[in-house]
N, CA and C atoms as an extended XYZ file, in Angstrom:
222
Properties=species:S:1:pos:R:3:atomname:S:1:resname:S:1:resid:I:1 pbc="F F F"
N        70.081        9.217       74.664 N   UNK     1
C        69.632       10.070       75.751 CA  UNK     1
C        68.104       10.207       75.756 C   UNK     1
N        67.214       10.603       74.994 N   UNK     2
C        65.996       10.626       74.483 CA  UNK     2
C        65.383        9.369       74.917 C   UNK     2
N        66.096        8.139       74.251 N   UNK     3
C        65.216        7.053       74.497 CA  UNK     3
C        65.383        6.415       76.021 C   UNK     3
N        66.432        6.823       77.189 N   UNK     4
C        66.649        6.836       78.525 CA  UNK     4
C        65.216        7.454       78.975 C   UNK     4
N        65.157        9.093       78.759 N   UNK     5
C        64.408        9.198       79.244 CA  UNK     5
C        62.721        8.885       78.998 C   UNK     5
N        62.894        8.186       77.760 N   UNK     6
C        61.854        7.904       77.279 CA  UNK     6
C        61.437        6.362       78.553 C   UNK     6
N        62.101        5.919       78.106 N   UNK     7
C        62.172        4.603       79.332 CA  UNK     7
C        61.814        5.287       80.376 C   UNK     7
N        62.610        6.034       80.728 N   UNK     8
C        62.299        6.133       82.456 CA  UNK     8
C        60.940        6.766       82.977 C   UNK     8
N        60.540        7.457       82.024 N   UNK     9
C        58.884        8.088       81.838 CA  UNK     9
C        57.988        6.890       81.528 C   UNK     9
N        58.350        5.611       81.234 N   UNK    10
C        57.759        4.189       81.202 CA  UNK    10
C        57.507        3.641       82.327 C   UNK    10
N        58.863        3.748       82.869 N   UNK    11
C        58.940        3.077       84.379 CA  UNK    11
C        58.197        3.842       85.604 C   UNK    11
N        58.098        5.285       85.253 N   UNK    12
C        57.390        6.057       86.008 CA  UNK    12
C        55.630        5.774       85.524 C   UNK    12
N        55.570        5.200       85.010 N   UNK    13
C        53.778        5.126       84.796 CA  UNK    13
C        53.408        6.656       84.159 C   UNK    13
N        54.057        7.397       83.141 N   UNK    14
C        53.953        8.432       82.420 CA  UNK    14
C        53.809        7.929       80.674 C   UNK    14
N        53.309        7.079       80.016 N   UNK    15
C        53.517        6.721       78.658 CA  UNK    15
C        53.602        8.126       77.728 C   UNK    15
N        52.413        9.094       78.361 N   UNK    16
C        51.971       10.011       77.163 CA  UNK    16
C        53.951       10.774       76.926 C   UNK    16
N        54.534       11.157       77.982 N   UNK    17
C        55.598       11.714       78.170 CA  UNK    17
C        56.503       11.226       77.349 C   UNK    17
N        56.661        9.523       77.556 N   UNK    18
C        57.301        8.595       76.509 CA  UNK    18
C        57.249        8.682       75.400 C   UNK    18
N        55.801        9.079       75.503 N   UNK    19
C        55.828        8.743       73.312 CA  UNK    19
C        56.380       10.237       73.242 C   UNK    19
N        56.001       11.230       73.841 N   UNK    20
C        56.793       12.644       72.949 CA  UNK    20
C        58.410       12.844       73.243 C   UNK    20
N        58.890       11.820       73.886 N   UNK    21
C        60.384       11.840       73.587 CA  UNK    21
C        60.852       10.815       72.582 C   UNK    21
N        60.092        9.218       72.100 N   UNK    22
C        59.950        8.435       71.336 CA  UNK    22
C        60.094        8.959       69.506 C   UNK    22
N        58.727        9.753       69.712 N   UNK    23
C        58.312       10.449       68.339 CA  UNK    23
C        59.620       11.286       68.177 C   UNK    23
N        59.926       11.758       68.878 N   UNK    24
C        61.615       12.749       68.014 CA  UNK    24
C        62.541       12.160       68.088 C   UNK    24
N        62.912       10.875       68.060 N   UNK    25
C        63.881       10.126       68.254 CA  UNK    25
C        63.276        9.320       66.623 C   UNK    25
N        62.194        8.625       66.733 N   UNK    26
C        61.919        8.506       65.548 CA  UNK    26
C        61.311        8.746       64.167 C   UNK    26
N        61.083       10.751       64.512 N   UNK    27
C        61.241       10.943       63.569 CA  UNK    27
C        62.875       11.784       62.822 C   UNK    27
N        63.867       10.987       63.565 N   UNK    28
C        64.991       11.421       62.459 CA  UNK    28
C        65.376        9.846       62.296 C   UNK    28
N        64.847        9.098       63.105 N   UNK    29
C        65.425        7.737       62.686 CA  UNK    29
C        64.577        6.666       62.881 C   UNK    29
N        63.589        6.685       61.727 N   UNK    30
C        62.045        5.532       61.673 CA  UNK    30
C        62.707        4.181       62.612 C   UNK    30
N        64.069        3.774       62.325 N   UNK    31
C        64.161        2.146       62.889 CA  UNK    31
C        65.087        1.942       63.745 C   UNK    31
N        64.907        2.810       64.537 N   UNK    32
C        65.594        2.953       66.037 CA  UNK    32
C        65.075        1.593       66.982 C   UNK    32
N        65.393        0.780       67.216 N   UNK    33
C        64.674       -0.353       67.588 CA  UNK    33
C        64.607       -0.139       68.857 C   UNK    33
N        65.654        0.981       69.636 N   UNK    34
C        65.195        1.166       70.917 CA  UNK    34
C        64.122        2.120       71.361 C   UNK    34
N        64.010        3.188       70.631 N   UNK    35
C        62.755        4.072       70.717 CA  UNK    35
C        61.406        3.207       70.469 C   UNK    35
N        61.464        2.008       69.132 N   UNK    36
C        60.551        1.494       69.179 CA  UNK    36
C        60.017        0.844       69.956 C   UNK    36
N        60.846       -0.341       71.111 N   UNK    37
C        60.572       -0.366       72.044 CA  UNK    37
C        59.592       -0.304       73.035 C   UNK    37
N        60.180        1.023       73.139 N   UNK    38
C        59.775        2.233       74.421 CA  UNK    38
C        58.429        2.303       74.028 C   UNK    38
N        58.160        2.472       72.825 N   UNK    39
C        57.032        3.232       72.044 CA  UNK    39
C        56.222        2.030       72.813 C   UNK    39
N        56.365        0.934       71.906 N   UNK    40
C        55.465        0.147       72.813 CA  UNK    40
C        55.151       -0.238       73.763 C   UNK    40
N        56.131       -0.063       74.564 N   UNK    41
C        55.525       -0.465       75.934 CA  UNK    41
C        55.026        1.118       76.618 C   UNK    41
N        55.201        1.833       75.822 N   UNK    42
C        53.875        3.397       76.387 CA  UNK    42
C        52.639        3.102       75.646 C   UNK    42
N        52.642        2.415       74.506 N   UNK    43
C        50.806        2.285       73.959 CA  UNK    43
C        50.686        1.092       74.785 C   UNK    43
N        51.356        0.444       75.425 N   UNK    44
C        50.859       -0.852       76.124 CA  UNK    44
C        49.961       -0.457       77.477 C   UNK    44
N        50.968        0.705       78.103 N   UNK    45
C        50.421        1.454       79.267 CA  UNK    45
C        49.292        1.986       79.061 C   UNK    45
N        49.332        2.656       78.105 N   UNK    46
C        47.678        3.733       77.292 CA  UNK    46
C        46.841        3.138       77.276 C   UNK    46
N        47.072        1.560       76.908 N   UNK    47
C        45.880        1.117       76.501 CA  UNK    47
C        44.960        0.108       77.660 C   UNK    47
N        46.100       -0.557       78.313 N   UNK    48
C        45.907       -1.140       80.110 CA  UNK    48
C        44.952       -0.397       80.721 C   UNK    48
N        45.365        0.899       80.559 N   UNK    49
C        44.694        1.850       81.347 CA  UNK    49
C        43.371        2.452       80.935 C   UNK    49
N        43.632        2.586       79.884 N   UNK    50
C        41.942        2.922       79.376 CA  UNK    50
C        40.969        1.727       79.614 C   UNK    50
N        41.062        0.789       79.731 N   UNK    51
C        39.931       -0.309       80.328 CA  UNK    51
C        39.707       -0.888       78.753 C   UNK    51
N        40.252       -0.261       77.683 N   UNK    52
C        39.376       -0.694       76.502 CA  UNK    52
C        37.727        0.053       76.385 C   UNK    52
N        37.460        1.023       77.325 N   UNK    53
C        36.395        1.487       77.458 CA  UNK    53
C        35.689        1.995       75.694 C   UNK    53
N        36.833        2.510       75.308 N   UNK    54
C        36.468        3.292       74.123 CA  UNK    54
C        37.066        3.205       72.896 C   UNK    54
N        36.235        1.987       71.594 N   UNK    55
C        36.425        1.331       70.659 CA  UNK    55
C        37.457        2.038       69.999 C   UNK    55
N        37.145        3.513       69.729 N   UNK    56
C        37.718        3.774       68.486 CA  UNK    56
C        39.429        4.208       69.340 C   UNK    56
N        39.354        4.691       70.555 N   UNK    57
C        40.778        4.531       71.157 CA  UNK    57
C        41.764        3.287       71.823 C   UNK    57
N        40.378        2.546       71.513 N   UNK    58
C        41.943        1.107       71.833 CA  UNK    58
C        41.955        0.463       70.365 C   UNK    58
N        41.567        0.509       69.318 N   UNK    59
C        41.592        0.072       67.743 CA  UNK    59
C        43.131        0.818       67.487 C   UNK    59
N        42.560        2.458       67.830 N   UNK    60
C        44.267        3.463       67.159 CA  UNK    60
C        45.326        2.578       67.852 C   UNK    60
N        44.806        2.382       69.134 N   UNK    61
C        46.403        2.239       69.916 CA  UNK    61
C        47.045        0.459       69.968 C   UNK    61
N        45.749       -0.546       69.331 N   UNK    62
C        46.163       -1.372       68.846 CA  UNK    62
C        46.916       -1.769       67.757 C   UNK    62
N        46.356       -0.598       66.751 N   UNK    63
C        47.044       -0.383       65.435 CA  UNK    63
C        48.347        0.544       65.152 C   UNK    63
N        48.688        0.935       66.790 N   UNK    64
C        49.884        2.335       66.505 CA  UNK    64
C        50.774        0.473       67.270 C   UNK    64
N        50.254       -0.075       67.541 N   UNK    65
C        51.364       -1.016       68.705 CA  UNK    65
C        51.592       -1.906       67.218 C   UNK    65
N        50.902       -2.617       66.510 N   UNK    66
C        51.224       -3.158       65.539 CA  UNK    66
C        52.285       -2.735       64.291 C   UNK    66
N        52.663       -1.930       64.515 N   UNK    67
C        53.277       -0.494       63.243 CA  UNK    67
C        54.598       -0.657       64.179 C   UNK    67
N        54.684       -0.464       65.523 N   UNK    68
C        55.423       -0.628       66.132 CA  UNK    68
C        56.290       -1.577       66.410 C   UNK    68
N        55.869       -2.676       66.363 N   UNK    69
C        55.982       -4.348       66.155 CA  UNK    69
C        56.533       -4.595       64.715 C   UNK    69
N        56.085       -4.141       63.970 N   UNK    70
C        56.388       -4.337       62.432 CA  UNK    70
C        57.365       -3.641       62.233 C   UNK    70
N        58.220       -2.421       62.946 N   UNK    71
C        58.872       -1.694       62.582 CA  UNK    71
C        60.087       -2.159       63.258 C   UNK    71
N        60.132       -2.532       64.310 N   UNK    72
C        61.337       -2.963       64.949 CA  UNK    72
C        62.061       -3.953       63.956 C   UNK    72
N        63.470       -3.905       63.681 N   UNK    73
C        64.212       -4.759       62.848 CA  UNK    73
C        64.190       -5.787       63.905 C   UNK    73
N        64.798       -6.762       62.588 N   UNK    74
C        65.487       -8.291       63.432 CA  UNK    74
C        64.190       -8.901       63.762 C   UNK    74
């Protein structure tokens, strides 16, 4: 349910919304591969959108997408 609406706050062009339904989904279950997902494709949005304007916020959100990537099983 969580990670539905986590999606659908994706599809709506809302990421920040995504990750705070994401984050409680994985923090009772780190390898939820569908929250992880989600997760990423909301730092994907975050970061599209910021232009890359500002080093030290597209580095975090390169490095929160990598964690993300690494975390998904399979």
């Amino acid at each position: 349910m969580l990670v539905s609406a986590a999606r659908a706050h994706v599809s709506k062009g809302q990421p920040l919304q995504a990750l705070h339904f994401t984050d409680m989904v994985l923090a009772r279950q780190p390898a939820d591969a569908g929250a992880l997902r989600v997760r990423l494709a909301a730092l994907r949005q975050l970061l599209d959108a910021s232009g890359r304007e500002n080093f030290s916020e597209a580095a975090w959100l390169e490095s929160e997408m990598r964690r993300a990537e690494e975390a998904i099983p399979g």
